[in-house]
C-alpha positions as CSV (number, residue, x, y, z in Angstrom):
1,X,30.4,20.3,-41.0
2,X,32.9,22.9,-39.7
3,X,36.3,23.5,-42.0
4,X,38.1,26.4,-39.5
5,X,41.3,28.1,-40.3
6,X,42.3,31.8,-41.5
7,X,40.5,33.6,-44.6
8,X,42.1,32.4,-48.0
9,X,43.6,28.8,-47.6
10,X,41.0,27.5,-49.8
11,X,38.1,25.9,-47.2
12,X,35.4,27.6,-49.8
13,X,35.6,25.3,-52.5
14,X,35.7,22.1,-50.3
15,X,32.8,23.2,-48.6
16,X,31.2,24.3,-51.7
17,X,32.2,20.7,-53.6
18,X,30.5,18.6,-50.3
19,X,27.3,20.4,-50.5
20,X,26.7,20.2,-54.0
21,X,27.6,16.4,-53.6
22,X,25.6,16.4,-50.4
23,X,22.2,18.2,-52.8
24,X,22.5,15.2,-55.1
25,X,22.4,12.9,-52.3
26,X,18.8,14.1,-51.6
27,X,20.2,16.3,-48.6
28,X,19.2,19.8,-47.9
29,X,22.1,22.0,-47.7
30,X,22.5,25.8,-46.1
31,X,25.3,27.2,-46.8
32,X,27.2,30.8,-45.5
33,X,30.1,32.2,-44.1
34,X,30.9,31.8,-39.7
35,X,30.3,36.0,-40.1
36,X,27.5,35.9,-41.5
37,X,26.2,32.9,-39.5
38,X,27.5,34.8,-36.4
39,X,25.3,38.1,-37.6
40,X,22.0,36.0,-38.3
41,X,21.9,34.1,-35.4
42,X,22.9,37.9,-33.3
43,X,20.1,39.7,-35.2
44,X,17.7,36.5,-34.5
45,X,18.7,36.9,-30.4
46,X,18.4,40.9,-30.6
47,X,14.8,40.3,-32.1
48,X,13.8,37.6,-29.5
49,X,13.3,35.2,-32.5
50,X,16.6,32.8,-31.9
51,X,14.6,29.9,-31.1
52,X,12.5,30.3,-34.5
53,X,15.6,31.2,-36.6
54,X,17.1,27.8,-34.8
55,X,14.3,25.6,-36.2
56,X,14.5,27.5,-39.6
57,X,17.6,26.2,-39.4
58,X,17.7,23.0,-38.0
59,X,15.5,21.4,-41.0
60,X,18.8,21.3,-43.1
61,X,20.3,18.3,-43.2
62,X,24.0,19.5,-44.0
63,X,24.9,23.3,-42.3
């Protein structure tokens, strides 16, 4: 699930509400901001590790 639009208009708390809702559901939920998604996944590349950071994070059901 991707909610886009500028800092402060309030996409936190939806996201926040759907994968609490999503944990009780028996889902697996990873949760972050696009920055810090953005950094992880550039660190991962700069390592030459993308491709295991990927599956880390491909064995959440909800991202």
């Amino acid at each position: 699930m991707i909610l886009l639009g500028p800092p402060g208009i309030g996409m936190t708390h939806p996201a926040i509400g759907l994968g609490v809702k999503a944990t009780q559901a028996g889902y697996s939920v990873l949760f972050d901001t696009a920055s810090n998604w953005n950094a992880r996944l550039a660190t991962a590349h700069q390592a030459g590790r993308l491709e295991a950071e990927l599956k880390k994070i491909r064995r959440y059901k909800l991202t």
